[in-house]
C-alpha positions, 0 to 999 in steps of 0.5 A: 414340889414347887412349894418346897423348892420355893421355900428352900430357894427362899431360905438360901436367899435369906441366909446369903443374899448378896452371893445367891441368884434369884429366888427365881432361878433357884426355885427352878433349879431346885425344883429340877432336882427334887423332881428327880430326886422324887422320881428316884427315891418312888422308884428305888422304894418300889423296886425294893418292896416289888423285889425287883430293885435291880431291874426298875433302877436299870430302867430308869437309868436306862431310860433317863440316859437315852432321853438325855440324848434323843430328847422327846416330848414331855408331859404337861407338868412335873407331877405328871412326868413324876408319876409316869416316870415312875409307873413306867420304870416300876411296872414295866420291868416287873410285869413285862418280860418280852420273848426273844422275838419280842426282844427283837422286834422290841429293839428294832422298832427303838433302832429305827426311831432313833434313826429316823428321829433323834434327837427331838429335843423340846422347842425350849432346850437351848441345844446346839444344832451343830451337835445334833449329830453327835446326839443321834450317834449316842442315841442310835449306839445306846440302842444298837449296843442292846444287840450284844447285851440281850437285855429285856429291860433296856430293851423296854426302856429304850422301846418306851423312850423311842416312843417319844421321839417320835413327832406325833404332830407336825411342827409349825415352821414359821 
């Protein structure tokens, strides 16, 4: 992917040169995108062919959205993020289907990491502290709102994403 966007980045330097930012800059941007888009389209064509479209597509909104607000840690590089982005939200809606306590359980343990932890945002995001709060109150509704839904797969989407929150190493406060 870093390939690709470095050639499109290029491209659109070369078609306009005086209005377009480094080849630099959108290379990462463009490299953000595709990664997305490639996480997307991998899971939307599994679900498809797994006939569970519906479900892996909740998932991964479910998933990506939460994250957005509770952070968590990352993998090492994009490829590897790709791949597991997209396992998790193809295999677990269509393989996992939690009992009721399992729900319960599943949804509870996810309520508490977000409690306890969010937001834990990466050392490179450039987030305000002042909205930390804000970002654990959306965290902690989305997961609390799953109460009322009953839904299995947001219930393991949010199971998987509290999991990430969680700091499984300490921080270095220097």
């Amino acid at each position: 992917m870093n390939l690709l966007a470095n050639k499109i980045a290029i491209s659109i330097k070369n078609a306009n040169p005086e209005e377009t930012h480094s080849v630099e800059i959108m290379q990462y941007s463009l490299g953000i995108i595709l990664n997305t888009l490639l996480i997307i389209v991998s899971t939307a064509v599994i679900g498809l062919f797994a006939g569970r479209f519906a479900e892996c597509m909740l998932f991964l909104l479910s998933f990506c959205t939460l994250r957005l607000a509770s952070g968590g840690f990352h993998l090492k590089t994009a490829m590897a993020c790709n791949i597991a982005t997209t396992l998790l939200s193809t295999l677990l809606p269509s393989l996992i289907i939690l009992s009721e306590s399992g729900f319960w359980v599943a949804s509870s343990f996810s309520l508490i990491m977000m409690i306890l932890f969010a937001p834990n945002p990466d050392r490179n995001a450039r987030i305000p502290a002042s909205i930390y709060p804000l970002l654990k109150l959306i965290s902690i509704v989305m997961v609390f709102t799953n109460f009322f839904l009953q839904s299995t797969v947001l219930g393991l989407a949010f199971l998987v994403q509290s999991l990430t929150v969680i700091p499984w190493t300490r921080r270095q406060t220097h």
